[in-house]
C-alpha positions as CSV (number, residue, x, y, z in Angstrom):
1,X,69.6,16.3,101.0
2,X,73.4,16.4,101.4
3,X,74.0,12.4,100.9
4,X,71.8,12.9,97.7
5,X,73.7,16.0,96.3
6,X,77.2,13.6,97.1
7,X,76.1,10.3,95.5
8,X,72.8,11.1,92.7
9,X,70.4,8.5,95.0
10,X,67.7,9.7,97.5
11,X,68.7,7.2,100.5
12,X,66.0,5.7,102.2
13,X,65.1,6.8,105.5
14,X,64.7,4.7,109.0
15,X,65.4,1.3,107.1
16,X,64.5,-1.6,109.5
17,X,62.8,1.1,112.1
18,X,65.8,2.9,113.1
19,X,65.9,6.3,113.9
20,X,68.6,8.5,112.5
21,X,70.0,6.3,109.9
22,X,69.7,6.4,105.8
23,X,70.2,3.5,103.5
24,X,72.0,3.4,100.0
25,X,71.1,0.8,97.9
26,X,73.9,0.8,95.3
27,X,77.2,2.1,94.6
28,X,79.2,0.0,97.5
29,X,82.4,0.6,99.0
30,X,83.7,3.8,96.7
31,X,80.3,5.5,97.2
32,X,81.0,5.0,101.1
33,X,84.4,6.6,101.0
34,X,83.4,9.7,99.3
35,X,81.0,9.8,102.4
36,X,83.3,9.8,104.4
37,X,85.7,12.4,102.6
38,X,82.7,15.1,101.8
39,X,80.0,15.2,103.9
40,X,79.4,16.7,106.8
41,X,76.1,15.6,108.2
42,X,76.6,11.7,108.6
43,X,78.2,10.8,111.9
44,X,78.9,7.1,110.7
45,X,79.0,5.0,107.4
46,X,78.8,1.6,107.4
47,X,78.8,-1.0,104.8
48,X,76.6,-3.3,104.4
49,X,77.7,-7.3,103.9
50,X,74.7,-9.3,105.0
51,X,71.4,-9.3,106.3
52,X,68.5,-12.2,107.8
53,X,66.0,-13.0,109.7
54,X,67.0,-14.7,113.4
55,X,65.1,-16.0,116.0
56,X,64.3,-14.2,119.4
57,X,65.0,-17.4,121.4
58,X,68.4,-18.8,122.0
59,X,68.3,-20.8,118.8
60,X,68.7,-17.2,117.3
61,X,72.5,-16.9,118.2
62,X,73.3,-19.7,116.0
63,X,71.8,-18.0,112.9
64,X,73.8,-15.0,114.0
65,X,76.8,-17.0,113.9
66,X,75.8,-17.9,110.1
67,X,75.0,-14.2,108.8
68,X,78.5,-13.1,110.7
69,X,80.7,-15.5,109.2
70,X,81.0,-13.5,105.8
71,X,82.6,-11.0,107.5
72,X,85.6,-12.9,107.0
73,X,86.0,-12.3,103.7
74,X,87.4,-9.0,104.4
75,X,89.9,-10.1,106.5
76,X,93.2,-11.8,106.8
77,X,95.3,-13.9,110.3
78,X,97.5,-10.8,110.1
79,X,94.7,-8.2,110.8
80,X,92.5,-7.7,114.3
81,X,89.3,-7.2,114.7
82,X,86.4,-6.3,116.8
83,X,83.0,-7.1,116.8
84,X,80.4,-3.9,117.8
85,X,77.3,-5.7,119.1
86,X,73.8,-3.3,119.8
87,X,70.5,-5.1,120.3
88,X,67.0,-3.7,120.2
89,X,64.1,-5.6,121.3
90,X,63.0,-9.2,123.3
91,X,65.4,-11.4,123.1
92,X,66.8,-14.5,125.1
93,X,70.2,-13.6,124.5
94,X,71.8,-10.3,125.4
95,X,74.8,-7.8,123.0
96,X,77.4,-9.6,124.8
97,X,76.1,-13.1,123.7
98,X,76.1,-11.8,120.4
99,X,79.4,-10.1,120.1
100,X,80.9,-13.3,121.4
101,X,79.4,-15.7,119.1
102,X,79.4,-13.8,116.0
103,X,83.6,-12.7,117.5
104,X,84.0,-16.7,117.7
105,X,82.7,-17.7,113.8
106,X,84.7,-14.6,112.3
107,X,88.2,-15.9,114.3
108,X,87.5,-19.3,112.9
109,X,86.9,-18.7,109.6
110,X,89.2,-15.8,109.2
111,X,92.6,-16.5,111.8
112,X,92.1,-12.7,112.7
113,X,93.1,-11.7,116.3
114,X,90.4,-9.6,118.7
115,X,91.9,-6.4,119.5
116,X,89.1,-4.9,121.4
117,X,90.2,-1.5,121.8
118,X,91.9,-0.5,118.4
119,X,90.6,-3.0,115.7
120,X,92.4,-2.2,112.7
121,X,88.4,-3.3,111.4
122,X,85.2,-2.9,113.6
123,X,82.5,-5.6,112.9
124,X,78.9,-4.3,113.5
125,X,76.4,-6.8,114.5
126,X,72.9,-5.2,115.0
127,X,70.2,-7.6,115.8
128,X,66.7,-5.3,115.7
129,X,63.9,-7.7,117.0
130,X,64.0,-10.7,114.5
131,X,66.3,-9.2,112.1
132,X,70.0,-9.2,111.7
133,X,72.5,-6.7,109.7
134,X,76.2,-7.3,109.7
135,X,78.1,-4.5,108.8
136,X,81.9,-3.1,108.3
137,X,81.8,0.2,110.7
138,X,84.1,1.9,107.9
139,X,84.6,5.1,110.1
140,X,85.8,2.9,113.2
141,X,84.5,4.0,116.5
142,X,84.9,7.7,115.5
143,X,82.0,10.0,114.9
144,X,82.4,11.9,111.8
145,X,80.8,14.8,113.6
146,X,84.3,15.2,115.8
147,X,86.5,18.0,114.1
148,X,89.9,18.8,114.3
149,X,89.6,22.4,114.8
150,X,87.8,22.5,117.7
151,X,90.5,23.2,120.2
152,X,88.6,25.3,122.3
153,X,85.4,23.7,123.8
154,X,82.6,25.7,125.1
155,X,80.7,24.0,127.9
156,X,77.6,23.7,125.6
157,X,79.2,23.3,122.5
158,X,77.0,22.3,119.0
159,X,77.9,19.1,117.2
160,X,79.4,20.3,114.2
161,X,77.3,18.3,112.2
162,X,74.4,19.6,113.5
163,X,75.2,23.4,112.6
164,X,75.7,22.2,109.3
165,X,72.6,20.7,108.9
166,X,70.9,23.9,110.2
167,X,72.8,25.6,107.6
168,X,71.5,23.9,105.0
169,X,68.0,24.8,106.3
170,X,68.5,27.8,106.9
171,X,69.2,27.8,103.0
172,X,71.3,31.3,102.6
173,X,71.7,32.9,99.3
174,X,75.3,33.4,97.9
175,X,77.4,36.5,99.1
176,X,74.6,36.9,102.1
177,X,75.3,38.2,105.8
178,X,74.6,36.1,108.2
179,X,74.9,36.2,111.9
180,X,75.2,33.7,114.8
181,X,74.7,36.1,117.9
182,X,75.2,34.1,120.5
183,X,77.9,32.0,118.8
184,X,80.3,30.7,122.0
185,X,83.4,28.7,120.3
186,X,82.1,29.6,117.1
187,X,80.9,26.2,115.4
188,X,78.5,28.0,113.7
189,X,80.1,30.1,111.5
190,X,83.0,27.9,111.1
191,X,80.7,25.8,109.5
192,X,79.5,28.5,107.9
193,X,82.8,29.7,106.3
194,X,83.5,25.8,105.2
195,X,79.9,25.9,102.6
196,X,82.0,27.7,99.7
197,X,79.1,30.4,99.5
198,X,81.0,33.6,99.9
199,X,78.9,34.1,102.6
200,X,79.3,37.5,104.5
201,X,79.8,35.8,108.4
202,X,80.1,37.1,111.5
203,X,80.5,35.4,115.2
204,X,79.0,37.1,118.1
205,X,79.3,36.6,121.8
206,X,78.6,38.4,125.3
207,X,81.6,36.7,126.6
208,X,85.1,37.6,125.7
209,X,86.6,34.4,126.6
210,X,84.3,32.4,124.6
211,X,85.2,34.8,121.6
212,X,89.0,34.1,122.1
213,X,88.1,30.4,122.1
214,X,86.1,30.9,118.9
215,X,89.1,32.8,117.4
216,X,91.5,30.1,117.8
217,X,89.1,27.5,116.6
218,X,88.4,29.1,113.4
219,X,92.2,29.7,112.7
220,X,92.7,25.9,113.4
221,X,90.1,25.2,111.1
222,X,91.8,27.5,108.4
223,X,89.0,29.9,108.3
224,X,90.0,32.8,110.2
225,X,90.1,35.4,107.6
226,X,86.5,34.6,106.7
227,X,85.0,35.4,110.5
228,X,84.3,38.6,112.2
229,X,84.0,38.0,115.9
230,X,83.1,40.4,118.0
231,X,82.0,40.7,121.7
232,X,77.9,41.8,121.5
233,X,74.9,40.8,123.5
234,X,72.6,39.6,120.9
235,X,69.6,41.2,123.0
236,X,70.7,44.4,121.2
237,X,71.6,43.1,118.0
238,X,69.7,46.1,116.6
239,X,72.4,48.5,118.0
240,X,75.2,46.7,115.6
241,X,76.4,48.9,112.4
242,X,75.4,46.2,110.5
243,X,72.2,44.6,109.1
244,X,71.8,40.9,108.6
245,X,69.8,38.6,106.2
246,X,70.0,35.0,108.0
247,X,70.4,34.1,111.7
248,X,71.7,30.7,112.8
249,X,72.3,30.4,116.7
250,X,71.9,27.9,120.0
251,X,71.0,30.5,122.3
252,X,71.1,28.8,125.8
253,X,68.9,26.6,127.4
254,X,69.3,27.6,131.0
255,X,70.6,23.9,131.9
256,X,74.3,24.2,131.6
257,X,74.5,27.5,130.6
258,X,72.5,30.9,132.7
259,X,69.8,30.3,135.1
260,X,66.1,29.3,133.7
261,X,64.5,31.8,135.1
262,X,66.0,34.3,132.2
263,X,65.3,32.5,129.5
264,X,62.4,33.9,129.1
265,X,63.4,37.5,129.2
266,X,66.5,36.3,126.9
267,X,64.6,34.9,124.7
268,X,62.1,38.1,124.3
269,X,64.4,40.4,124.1
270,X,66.5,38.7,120.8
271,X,63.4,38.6,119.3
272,X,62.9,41.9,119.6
273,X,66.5,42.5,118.1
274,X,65.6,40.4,115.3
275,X,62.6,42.1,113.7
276,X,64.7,45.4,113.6
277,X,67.9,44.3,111.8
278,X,66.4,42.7,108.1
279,X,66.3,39.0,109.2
280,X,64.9,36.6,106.0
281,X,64.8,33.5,107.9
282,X,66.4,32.2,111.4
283,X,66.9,28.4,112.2
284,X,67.6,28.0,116.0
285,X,67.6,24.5,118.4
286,X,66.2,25.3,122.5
287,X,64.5,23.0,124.6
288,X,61.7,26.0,125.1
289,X,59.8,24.7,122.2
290,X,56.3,26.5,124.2
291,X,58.5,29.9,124.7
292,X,59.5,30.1,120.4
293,X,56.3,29.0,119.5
294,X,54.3,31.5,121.7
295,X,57.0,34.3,120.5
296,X,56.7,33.8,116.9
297,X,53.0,34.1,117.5
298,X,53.5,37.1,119.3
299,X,55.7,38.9,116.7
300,X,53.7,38.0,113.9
301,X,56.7,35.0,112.6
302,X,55.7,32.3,110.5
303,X,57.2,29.0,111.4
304,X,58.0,27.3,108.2
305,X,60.0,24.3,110.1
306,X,60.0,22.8,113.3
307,X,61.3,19.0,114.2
308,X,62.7,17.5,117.2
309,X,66.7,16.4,117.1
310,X,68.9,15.1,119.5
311,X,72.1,17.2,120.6
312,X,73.7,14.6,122.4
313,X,71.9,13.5,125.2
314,X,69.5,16.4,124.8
315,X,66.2,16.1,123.2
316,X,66.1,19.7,121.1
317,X,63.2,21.4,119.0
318,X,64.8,22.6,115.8
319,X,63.2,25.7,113.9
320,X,63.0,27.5,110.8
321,X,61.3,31.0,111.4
322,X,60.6,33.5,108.5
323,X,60.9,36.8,109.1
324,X,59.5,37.9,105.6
């Protein structure tokens, strides 16, 4: 949604089989910097210079070696490189075998140096059962996804690029109030304030500390002005002056963050809270897919979205629950 708003073209989804990536056609390298400048979903752009079949034997790094060598083009004996080598699949050959070959064919053609650990350009080599995609890794081996402003981490902190994304789910009308209750270093409604929506935002947490760390991350961001943080429990969200008209949170999972046992009894009683303040639509991630699905069918809640994500590590059930 956001890469076709940025660049007019609907990207195609899980080219070659993989999972979590989008494809562009057309535009090349200036469509892949305003990427990079603008949105705030991707994690990584890459562009693409080549792409073949190879074989799963050992006859296969050869024909890697081929496909690799135009990487050269883009660079000169003054620059250094790197090559990033992943592999999915059989193969008689393993990443390292194909990071060195494909390394060896660039450094000949080219008279670049390796610099392993800060490339001023990082190579990708992907070889995905029998086929082969070389790439330029334009953003390096940063995720776009890292902000600057977070300068206080919570111990279960929310990829930033993930709260956007549930943002733009969550779909909130201009000049709306909405409310992350349980919103520890505050990505949430940073990322909130940074949609240019006027949006009406506030930050809540049980924990003072975490508020404070919230505080100084929205001021590095630059957003301060446009938070109100205050210490609540979001179990009695119903009690606050204020009523609400969208909900975006990731209330805790009871794995790094308050003893599973509670959950439950958390989870209930926010619920509860909900359904009495004028909630339109909520979009929360949990692991306690079983627990939000039996409570929306408990409170009478529609699910209008549900799809599995991964917060790091963590395998997550996102959801999109309307209230009205």
């Amino acid at each position: 949604m956001e890469v076709k708003e940025l660049t007019g073209e609907r990207p195609k989804e899980r080219p070659f089989g993989l999972r979590g990536r989008i494809m562009l056609k057309e535009g090349g390298i200036d469509r892949a910097w305003k990427l990079i400048r603008e949105s705030r979903s991707l994690h990584r752009v890459s562009l693409l210079l080549s792409q073949g079949s190879v074989s799963r034997g050992r006859e296969g790094l050869s024909e890697i070696r081929e496909l690799s060598a135009v990487a050269s083009d883009f660079l000169s004996p003054h620059d250094t490189f790197a090559i990033r080598a992943r592999r999915i699949g059989k193969h008689e050959y393993t990443s390292l075998d194909i990071g060195r070959e494909a390394g060896e064919e660039i450094k000949k053609k080219s008279g670049a140096k390796v610099n392993l650990d800060n490339p001023s350009v990082a190579i990708g080599v992907e070889v995905i059962g029998e086929k082969c995609l070389v790439t330029i890794e334009l953003t390096g081996d940063l995720s776009l996804h890292r902000r600057g402003y977070r300068v206080y981490d919570h111990p279960s902190s929310l990829k930033p690029s993930i709260a956007h994304c549930m943002l733009r789910i969550l779909d909130p009308e201009e000049e709306s109030r909405i409310v992350d209750p349980m919103c520890g270093g505050g990505t949430i409604p940073i990322e909130a304030s940074l949609l240019s929506m006027n949006l009406r935002i506030w930050g809540m947490e049980k924990y003072e500390k975490h508020i404070r760390g919230a505080i100084l991350n929205s001021y590095a961001a630059g957003v301060r002005d446009k938070i109100k943080f205050v210490v609540w429990d979001a179990t009695k969200l119903d009690e606050f002056r204020e009523e609400f008209d969208y909900s975006a949170v990731n209330p805790p999972y009871g794995i790094r963050i308050a003893r599973k046992k509670i959950i439950p009894k958390l989870y209930e009683d926010f619920f509860y809270a909900l359904e009495k303040v004028g909630l339109k639509r909520l979009c929360l991630i949990t692991t306690e897919r079983n627990l939000v699905r039996n409570l929306c069918s408990g409170f009478g809640l529609k699910i209008g979205e549900e799809r599995w994500i991964m917060n790091g590590n963590l395998k997550v059930c996102l959801f999109l629950v309307n209230f009205t």
